[in-house]
N, C-alpha and C positions, 0 to 999 in steps of 0.2 A: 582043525583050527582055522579053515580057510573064512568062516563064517566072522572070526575077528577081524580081519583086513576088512570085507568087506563093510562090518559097521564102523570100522576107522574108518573110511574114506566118503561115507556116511556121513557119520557126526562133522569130521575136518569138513569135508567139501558144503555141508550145510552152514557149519561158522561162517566158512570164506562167504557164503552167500548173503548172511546179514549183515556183513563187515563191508561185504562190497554196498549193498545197499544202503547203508549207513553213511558212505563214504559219497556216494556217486547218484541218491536218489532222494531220502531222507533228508541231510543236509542241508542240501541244496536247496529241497522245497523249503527247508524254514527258512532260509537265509530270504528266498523272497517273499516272505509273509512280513506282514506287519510289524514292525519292532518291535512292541508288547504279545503279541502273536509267537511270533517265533522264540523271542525268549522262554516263553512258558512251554512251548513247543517241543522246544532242546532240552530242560528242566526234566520235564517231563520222559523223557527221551532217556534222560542219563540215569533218573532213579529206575526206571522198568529195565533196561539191557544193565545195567549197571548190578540188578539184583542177580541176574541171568547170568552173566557172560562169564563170571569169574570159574562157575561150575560147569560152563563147555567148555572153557579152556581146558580146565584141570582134568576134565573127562576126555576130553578130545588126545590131549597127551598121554594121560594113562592108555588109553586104546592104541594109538600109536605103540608106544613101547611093547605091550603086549605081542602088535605085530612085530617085533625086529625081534621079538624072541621065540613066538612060534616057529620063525622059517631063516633060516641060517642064509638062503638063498635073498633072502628081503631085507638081512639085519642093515646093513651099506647103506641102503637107502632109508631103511624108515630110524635109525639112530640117527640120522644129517635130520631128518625128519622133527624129529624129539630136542633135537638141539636147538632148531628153527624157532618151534614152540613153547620152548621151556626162554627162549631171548624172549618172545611176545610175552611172555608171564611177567617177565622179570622188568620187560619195558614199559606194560599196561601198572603194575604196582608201584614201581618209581616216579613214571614219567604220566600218565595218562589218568591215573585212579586220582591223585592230587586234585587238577584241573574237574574232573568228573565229581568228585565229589563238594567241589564248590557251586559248581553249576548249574546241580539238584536240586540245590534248594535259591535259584534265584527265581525272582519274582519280577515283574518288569518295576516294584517299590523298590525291589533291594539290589539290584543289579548293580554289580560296581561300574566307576569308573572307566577300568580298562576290562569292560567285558569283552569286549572286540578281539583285542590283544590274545584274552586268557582265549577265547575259540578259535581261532587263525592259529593259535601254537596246537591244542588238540588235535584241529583238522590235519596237522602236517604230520605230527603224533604218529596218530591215525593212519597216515597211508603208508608212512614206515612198516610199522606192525600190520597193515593190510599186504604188503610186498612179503615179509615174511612168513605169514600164514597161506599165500599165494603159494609161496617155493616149498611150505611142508605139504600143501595139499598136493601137487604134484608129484613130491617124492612120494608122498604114502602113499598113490595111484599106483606109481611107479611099482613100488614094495608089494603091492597087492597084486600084481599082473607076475608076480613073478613066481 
């Protein structure tokens, strides 16, 4: 079963890498595009990862727990792991998926008001659950070396 760890740490550490990028490369280039630019930009942005993300999360987790049960020696770590994962679940569907799915569909015609607002609370969202998928990619390394 060593062959599971290794595609957990796979899958997880590939998330962490469009989450970071999301965060720290992506964003940023929209924020200095054009106003009508970037909104469509982000829009755009939210419906494609938005269709994606939810089935690496839930794959990313699944594969974690799998590791904390092939190896008795890994479970410590990759359960703290799974728990990490399972808050990002829970914080992207309460907290994150709301905001994302308003987003989707702005248009720079239909964009509210306080679109500012509503993205400045995502982006902050966002590096929450980028910290905690940080600390689960870690521990499933962790889990997996052992």
């Amino acid at each position: 079963m060593e062959w599971l760890s290794i595609v957990a740490v796979v899958v997880v550490g590939l998330m962490v890498g469009v989450e970071l990028s999301v965060a720290f490369v992506m964003n940023p280039i929209f924020g200095r595009l054009p106003q009508e630019a970037g909104i469509a930009a982000r829009s755009d942005g939210a419906r494609m990862l938005g269709s994606v993300m939810p089935f690496w999360y839930i794959g990313s987790t699944l594969l974690v727990v799998g590791t904390a049960l092939a190896g008795p020696a890994a479970a410590g770590p990759a359960w703290i792991a799974v728990a990490l994962l399972l808050l990002s679940v829970v914080m992207s569907v309460t907290l994150l998926v709301p905001i994302n799915n308003r987003s989707k569909v702005w248009t720079p015609e239909t964009v509210p008001a306080d679109w500012r607002v509503q993205k400045s609370r995502w982006d902050r969202l966002h590096l929450v659950r980028l910290a905690l998928i940080v600390a689960a990619f870690v521990l499933v390394t962790v889990a997996a070396t052992r």
